[in-house]
N, C-alpha and C positions, 0 to 999 in steps of 0.2 A: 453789109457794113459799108460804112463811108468814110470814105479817108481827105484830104486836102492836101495835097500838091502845090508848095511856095517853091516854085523854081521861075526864073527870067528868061531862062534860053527855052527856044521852042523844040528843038531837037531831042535836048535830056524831056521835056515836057508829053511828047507822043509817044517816045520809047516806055517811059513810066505807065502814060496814058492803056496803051497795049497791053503791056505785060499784066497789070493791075486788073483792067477787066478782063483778062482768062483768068485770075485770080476771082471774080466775082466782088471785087469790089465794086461802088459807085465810087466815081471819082470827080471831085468838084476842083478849082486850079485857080492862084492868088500867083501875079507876076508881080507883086511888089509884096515888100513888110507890112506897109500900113494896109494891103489889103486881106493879107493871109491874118493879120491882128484882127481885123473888122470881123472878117468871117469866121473864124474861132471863139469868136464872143457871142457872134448875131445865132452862128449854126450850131447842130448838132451834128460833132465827125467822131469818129473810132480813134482815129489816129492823126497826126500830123505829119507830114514829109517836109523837112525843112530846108534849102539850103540856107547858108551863111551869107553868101556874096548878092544879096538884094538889094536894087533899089528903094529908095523911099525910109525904108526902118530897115537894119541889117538883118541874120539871124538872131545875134546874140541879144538886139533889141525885143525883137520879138520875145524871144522864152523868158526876159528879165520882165517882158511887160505882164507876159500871160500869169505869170507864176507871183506877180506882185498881186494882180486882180482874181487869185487863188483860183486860177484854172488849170486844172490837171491833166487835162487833156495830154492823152503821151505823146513825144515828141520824138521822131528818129532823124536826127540830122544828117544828111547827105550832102558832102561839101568837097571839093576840091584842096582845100586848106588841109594836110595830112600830118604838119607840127602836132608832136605832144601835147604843147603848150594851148593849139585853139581849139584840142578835144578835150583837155582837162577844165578849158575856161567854160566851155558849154554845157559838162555834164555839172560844174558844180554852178550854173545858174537855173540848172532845173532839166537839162533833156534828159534825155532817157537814153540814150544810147545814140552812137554815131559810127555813120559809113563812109571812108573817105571814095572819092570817085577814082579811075571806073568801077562800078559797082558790077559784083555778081549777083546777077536778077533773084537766082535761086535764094542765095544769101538775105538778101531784101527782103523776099517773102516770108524769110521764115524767121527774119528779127521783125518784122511787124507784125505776124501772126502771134510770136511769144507777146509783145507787151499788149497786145490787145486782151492778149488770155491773163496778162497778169495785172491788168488796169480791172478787167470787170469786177464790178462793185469794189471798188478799190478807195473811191469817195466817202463808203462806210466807213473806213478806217481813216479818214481825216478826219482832224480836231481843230478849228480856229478860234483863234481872237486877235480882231484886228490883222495886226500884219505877223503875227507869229502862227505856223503852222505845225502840227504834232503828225506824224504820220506813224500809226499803230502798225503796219505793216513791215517794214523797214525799219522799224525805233529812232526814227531822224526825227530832229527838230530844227527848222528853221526862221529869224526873223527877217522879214523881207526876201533875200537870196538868203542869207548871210547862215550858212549850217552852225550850231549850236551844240558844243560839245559834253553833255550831260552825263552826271554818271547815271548808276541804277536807277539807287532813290530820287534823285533828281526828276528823272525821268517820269516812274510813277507818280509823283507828287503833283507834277505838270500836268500829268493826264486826268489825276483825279478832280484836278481844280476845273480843268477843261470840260470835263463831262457832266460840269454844274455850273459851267461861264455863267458869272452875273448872278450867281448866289453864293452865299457862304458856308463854305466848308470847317467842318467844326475840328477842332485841334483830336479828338478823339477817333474820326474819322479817317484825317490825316493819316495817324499815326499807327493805325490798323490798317488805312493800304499799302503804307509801306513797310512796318514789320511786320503784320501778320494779327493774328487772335490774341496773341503774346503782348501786344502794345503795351498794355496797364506796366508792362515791369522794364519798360523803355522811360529813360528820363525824362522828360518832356524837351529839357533843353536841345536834346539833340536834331530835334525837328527843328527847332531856330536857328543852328546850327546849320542845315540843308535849306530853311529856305531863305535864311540867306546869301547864299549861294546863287541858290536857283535866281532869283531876283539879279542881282548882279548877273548874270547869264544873260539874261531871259530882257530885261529892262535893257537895251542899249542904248547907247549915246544918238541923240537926235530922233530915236523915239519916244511917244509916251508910257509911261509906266503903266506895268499892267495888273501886277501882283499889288492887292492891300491887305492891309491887315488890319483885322476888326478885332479889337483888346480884349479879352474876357472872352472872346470865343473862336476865332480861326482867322481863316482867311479866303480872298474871294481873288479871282480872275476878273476883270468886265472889260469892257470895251465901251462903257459906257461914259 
């Protein structure tokens, strides 16, 4: 497995370097933001080691950037900054988990073995369009960074449009994924009723709309 290492200090850099390959990892090493962004786009890594306090792009730029350019890649922040407030800012713009420094090695190993085990095939369960993301795995939905608070139906409704981006989903279909076989004895309005919600959700301000609706028969997602 290969992992990326964004750290600027060369000291935390060998200690990681060490310990990582008697873990069997390969390990490749970005001392700036814009270079650990370059190489997470250009490479194929397992994982990411991030810290916060970099040169060039910081951490928080980094995972805003990855995660806008819908790269999953998991991300374990290791940082010096041990506030509340800069591990809540980092897991809700997309990392995955964070270790404040000094780190216990053992500990490190065994949060990057879990999301490595919990990322594989993890991509299967992502849904896009455009800049809104569905993730089947977790039930989150995000536009851009921005988490997206859905209900049930909401939810399904989203994902069925999604797993047909860019065609039209029929009001009948709809209404079977989200009540069930049962639909025929569902009003119809009450699906209008949901997506318009979802829409106001889902469509934010300063982005483009993404949910239409085709009169006399459903409604389509596109990105087109």
């Amino acid at each position: 497995m290969r992992i990326l290492v964004a750290e600027d200090h060369s000291g935390m850099r060998e200690i990681l370097k060490h310990y990582l390959t008697k873990l069997k990892f390969i390990v490749d090493f970005a001392e700036d933001g814009q270079e650990a962004l370059e190489k997470a786009q250009r490479l194929k890594y397992d994982a990411l080691l991030l810290d916060l306090g970099l040169p060039e792009k910081n951490g928080y730029e980094v995972i805003t950037a990855l995660r806008c350019l819908r790269n999953e890649l998991p991300i374990l922040v290791i940082s010096a900054q041990a506030a509340v407030d800069n591990r809540v800012q980092a897991l809700n713009l997309g990392a995955d988990d964070y270790l404040v420094k000094d780190i216990a090695l053992p500990e490190l190993g065994a949060r990057l073995n879990r999301l490595i085990r919990r990322s594989d095939g993890g991509t299967k369960n992502l849904l896009f369009c455009h800049s809104l993301t569905l993730n089947l795995s977790d039930m989150t939905v995000r536009r851009k960074t921005q988490p997206l608070n859905l209900t049930k139906k909401e939810f399904i409704l989203l994902s069925e449009l999604l797993r047909k981006k860019n065609k039209v989903v029929s009001i009948e279909d709809l209404m079977t994924a989200a009540w069930g076989e049962g639909a025929e004895g569902v009003v119809s309005n009450k699906l209008n009723v949901h997506m318009r919600s979802l829409r106001q959700k889902v469509d934010t301000e300063n982005e483009p709309a993404l949910i239409k609706t085709v009169r006399g028969f459903g409604y389509k997602i596109t990105d087109r």
